[in-house]
C-alpha positions as a LaTeX table, in Angstrom:
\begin{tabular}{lrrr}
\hline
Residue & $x$ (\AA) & $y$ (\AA) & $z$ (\AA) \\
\hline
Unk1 & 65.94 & 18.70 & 72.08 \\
Unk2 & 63.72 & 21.54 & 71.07 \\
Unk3 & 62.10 & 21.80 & 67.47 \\
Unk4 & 62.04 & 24.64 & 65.45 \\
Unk5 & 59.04 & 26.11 & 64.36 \\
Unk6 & 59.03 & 27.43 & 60.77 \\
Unk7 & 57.21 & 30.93 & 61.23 \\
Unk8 & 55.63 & 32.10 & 57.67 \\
Unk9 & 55.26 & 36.00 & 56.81 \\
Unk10 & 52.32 & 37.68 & 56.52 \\
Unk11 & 52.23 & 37.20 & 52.61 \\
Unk12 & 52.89 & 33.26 & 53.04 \\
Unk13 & 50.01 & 33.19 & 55.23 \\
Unk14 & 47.88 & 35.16 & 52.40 \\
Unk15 & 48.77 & 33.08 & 49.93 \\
Unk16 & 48.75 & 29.68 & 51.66 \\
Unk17 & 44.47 & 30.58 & 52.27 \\
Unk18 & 43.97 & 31.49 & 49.03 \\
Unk19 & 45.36 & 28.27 & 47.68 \\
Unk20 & 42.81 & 26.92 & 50.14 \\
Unk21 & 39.74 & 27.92 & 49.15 \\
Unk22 & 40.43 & 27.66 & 45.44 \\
Unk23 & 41.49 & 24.05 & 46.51 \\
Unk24 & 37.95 & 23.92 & 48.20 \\
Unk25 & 35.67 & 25.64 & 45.23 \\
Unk26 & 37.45 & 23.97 & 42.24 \\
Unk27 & 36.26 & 25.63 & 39.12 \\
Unk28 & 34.19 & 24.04 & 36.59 \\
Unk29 & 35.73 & 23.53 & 33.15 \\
Unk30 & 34.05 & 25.63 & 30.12 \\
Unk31 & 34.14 & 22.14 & 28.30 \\
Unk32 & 32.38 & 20.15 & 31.02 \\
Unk33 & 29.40 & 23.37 & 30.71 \\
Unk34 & 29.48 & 23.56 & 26.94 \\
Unk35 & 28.63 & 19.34 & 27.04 \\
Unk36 & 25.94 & 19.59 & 30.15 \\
Unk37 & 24.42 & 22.10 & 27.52 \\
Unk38 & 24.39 & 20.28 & 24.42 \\
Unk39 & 23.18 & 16.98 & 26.32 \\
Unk40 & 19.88 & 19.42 & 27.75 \\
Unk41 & 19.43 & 20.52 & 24.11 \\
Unk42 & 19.49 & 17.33 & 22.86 \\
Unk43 & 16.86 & 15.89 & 25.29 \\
Unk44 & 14.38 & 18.70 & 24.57 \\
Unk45 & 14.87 & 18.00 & 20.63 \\
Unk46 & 14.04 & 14.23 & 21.17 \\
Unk47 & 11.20 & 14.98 & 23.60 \\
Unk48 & 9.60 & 17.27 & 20.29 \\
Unk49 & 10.02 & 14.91 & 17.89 \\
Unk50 & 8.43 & 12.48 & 19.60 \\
Unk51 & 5.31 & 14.55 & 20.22 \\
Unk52 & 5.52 & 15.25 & 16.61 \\
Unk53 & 5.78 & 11.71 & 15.06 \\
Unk54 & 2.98 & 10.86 & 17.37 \\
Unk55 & 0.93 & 13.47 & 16.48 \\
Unk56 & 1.33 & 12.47 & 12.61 \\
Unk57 & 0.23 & 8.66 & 13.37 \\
Unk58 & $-2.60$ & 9.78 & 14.36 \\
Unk59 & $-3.92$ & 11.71 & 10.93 \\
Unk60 & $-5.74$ & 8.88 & 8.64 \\
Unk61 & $-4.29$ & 8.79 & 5.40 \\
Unk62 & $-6.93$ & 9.12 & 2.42 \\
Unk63 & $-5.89$ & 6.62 & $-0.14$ \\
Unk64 & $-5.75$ & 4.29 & 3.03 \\
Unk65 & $-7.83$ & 0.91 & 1.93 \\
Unk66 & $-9.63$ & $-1.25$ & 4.92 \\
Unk67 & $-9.59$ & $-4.87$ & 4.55 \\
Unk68 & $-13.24$ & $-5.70$ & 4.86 \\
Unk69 & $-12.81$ & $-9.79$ & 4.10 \\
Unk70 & $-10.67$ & $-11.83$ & 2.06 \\
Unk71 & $-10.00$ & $-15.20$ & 0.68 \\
Unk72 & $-6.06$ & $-15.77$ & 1.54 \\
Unk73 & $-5.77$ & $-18.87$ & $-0.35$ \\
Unk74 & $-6.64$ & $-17.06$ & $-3.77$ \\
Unk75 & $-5.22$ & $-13.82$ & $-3.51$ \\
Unk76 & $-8.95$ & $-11.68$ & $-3.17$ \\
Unk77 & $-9.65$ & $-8.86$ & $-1.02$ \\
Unk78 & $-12.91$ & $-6.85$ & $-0.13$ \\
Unk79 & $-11.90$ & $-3.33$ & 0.71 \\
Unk80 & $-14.24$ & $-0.63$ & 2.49 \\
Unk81 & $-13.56$ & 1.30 & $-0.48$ \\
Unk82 & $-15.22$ & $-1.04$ & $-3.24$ \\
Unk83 & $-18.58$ & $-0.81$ & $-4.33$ \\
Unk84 & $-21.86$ & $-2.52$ & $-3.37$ \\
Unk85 & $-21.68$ & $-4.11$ & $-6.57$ \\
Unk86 & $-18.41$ & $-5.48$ & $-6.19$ \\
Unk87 & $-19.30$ & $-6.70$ & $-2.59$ \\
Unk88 & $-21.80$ & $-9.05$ & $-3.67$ \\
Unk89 & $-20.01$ & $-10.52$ & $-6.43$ \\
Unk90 & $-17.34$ & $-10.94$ & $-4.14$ \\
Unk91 & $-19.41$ & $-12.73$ & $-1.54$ \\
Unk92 & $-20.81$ & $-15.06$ & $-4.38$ \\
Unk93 & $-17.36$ & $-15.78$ & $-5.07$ \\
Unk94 & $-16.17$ & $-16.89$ & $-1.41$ \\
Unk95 & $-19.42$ & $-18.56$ & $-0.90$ \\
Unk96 & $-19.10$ & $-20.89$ & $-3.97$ \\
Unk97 & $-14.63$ & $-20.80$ & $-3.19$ \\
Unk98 & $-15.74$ & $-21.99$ & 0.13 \\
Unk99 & $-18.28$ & $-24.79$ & $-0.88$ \\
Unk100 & $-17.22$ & $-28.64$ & $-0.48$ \\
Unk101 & $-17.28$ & $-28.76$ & $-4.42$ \\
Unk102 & $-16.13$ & $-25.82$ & $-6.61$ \\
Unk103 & $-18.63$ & $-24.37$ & $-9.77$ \\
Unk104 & $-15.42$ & $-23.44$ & $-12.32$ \\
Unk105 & $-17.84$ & $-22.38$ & $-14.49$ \\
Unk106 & $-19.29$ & $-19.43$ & $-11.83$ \\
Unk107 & $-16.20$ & $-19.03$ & $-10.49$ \\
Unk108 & $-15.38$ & $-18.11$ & $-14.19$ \\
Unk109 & $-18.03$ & $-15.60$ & $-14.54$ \\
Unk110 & $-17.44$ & $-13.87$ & $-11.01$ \\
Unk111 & $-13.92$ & $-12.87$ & $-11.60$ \\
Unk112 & $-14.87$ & $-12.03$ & $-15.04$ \\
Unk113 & $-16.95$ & $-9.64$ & $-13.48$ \\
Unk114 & $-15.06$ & $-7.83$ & $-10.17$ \\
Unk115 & $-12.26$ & $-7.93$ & $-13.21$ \\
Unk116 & $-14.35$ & $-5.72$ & $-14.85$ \\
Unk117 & $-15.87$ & $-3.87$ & $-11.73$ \\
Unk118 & $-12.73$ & $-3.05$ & $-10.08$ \\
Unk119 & $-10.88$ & $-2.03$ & $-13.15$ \\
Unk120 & $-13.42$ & 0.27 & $-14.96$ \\
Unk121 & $-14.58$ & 1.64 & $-11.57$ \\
Unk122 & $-12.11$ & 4.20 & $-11.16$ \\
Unk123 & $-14.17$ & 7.04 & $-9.13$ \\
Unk124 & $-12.47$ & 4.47 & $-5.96$ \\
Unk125 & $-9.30$ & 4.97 & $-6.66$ \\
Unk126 & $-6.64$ & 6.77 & $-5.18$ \\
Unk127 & $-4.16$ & 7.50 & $-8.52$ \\
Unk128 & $-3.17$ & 6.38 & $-11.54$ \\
Unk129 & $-1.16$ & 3.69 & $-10.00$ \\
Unk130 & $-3.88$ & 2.13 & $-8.16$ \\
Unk131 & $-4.76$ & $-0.39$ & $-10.64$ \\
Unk132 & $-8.00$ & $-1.86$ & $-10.25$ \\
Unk133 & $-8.32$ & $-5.90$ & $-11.34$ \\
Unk134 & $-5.03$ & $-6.54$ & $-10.49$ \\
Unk135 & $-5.11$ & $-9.48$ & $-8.12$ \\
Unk136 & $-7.69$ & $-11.38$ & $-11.21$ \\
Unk137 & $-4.68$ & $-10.99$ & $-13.77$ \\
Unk138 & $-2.23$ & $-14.74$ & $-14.08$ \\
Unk139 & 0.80 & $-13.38$ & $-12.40$ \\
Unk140 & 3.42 & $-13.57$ & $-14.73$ \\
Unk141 & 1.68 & $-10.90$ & $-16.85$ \\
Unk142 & 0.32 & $-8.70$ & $-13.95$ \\
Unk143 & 3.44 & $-6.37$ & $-14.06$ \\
Unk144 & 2.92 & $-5.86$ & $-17.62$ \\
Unk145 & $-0.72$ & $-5.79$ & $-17.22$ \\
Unk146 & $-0.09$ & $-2.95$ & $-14.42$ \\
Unk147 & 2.20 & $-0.84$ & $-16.38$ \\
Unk148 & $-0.38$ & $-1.06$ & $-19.57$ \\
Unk149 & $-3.13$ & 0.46 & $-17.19$ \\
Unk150 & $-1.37$ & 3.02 & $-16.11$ \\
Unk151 & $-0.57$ & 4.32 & $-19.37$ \\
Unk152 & $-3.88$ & 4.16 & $-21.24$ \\
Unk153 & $-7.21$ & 3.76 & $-19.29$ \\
Unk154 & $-5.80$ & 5.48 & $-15.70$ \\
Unk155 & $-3.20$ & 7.75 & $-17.57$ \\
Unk156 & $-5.25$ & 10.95 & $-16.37$ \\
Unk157 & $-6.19$ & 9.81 & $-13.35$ \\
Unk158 & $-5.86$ & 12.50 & $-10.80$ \\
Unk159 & $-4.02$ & 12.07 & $-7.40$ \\
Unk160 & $-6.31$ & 12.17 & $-4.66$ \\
Unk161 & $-4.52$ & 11.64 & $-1.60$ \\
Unk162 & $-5.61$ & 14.42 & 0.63 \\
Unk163 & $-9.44$ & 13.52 & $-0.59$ \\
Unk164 & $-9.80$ & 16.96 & $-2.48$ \\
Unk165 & $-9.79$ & 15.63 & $-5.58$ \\
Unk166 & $-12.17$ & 17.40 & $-8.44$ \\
Unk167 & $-12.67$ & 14.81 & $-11.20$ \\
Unk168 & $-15.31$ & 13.05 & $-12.77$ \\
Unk169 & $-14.56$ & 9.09 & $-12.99$ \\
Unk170 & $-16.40$ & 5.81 & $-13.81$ \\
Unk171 & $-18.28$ & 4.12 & $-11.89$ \\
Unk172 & $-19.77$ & 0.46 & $-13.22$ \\
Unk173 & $-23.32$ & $-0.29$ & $-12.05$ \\
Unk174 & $-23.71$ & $-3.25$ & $-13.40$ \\
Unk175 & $-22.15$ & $-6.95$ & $-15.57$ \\
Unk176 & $-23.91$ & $-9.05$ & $-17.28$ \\
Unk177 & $-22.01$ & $-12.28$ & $-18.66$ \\
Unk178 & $-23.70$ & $-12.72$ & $-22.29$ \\
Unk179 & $-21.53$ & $-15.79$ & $-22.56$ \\
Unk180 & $-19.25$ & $-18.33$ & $-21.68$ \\
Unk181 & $-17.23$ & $-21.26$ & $-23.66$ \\
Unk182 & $-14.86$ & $-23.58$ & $-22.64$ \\
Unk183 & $-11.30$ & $-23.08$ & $-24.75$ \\
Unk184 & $-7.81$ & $-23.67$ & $-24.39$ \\
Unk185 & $-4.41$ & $-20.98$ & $-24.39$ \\
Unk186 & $-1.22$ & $-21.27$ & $-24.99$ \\
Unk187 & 0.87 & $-18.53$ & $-22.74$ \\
Unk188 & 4.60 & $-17.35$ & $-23.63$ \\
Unk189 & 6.00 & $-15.61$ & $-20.62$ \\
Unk190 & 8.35 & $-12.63$ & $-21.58$ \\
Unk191 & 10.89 & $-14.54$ & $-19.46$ \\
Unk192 & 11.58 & $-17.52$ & $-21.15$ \\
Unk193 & 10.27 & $-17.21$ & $-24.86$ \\
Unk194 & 10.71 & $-21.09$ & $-25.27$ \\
Unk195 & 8.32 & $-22.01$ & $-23.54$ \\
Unk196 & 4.51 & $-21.98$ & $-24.97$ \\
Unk197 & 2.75 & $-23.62$ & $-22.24$ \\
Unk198 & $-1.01$ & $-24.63$ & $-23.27$ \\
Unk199 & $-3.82$ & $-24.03$ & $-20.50$ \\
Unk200 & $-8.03$ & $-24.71$ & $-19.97$ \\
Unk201 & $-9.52$ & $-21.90$ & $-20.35$ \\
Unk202 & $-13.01$ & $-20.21$ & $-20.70$ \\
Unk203 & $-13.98$ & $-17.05$ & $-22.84$ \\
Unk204 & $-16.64$ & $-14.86$ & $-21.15$ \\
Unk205 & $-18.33$ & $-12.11$ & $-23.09$ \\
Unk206 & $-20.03$ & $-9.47$ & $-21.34$ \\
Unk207 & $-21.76$ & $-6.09$ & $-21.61$ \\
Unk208 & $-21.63$ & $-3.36$ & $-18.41$ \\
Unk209 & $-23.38$ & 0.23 & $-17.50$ \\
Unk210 & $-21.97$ & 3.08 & $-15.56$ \\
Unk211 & $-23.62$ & 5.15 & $-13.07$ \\
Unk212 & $-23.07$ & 8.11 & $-15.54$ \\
Unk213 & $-21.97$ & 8.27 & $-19.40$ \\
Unk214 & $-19.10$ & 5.77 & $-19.97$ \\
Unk215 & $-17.31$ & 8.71 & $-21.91$ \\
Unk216 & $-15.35$ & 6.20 & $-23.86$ \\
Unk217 & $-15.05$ & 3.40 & $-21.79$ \\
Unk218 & $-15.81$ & $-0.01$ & $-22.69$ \\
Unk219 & $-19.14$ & $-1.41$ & $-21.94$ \\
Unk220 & $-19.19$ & $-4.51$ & $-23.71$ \\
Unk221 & $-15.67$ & $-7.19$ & $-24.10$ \\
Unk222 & $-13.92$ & $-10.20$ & $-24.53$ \\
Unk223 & $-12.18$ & $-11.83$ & $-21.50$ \\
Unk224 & $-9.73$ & $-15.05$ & $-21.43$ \\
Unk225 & $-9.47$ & $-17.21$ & $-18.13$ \\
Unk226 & $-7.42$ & $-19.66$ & $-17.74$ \\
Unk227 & $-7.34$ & $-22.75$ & $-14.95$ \\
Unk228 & $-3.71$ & $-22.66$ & $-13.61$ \\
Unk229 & $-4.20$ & $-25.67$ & $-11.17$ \\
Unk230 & $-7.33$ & $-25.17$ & $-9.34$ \\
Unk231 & $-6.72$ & $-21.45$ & $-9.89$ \\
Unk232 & $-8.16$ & $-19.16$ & $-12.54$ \\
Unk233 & $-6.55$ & $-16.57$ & $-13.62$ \\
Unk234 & $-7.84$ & $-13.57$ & $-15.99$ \\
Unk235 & $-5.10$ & $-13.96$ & $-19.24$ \\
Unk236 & $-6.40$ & $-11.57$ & $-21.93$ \\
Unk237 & $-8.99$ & $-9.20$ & $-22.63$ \\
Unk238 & $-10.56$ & $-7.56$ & $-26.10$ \\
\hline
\end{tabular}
């Protein structure tokens, strides 16, 4: 029994090669282009920003402080950007801190005095919000005592974050402690009016010079300390 072969035309033949090679070269979807294109985009964006960010990390910031020492256990810091003057009171401090049995009475007059250093020493500081004294001041009033600050003695303070700054500020040269008594406070925290809690406390009297004319600010005060614990704790100051 004989088969019969199917014979095509001429234009079957045509077409049946055509469909073929298209069947061989498929062609590539628009979309599948359009997404190869955004993904390439998108790699080329990241590998800039990166460059960029690291590039930034790099540039020191100016009001950036450096943590020369410190005495965790109290709260203190020595920063590359305080003075000699404050350095060695500070180091008096951590020496005495750090002894087997604690002076009160120096450790008194020492943060009466970086009190005084790092607040009226303003040529140091960064901005108006960079309130020196701070870590000195009992911490329920140090937001208060912040905020204060800011407003009166540091209200002009220029910004000098970029280093440019044009200003003439205080700097203290020196603290003398013209005296010191042993007293007691009673503190009301804004928090809870009922309570009036009574604490030790000394009141240290002192005079200080600038490096230049004080042009208005004090040289001579009143301070309160008071012995939270075996803490001390600037409270008030005239």
């Amino acid at each position: 029994m004989s088969k019969n072969k199917v014979k095509l035309t001429k234009e079957e033949k045509k077409k049946l090669k055509e469909e073929k090679k298209k069947n061989a070269n498929p062609i590539v979807k628009p979309t599948i282009i359009f997404s190869i294109i955004i993904v390439i985009v998108m790699v080329l964006v990241g590998v800039a920003l990166v460059f960029l960010f690291k590039g930034e990390e790099t540039k020191p910031a100016e009001g950036e402080k450096k943590t020369l020492n410190s005495l965790e256990k109290y709260g203190y810091t020595l920063d590359d950007k305080d003075t000699e003057l404050y350095k060695t009171e500070f180091n008096k401090l951590k020496d005495n801190l750090e002894s087997k049995e604690i002076d009160y009475e120096e450790y008194a007059k020492s943060i009466a005095k970086l009190f005084v250093i790092d607040l009226y020493t303003i040529s140091n500081k960064t901005n108006k919000y960079d309130v020196g004294g701070k870590e000195f001041v009992f911490p329920d009033a140090r937001e208060n005592y912040e905020l204060n600050v800011e407003d009166t003695i540091y209200r002009y303070v220029e910004d000098n974050s970029d280093g440019k700054r044009n200003q003439t500020l205080p700097t203290i040269s020196s603290v003398e402690i013209e005296s010191i008594t042993t007293t007691t406070f009673k503190y009301t925290p804004d928090t809870d009016k009922n309570v009036n809690k009574e604490y030790e406390a000394y009141t240290v009297k002192y005079k200080a010079e600038y490096e230049t004319a004080s042009s208005g600010y004090d040289t001579s005060g009143e301070i309160t300390i008071v012995k939270d614990g075996e803490f001390l704790y600037v409270i008030e100051k005239k």
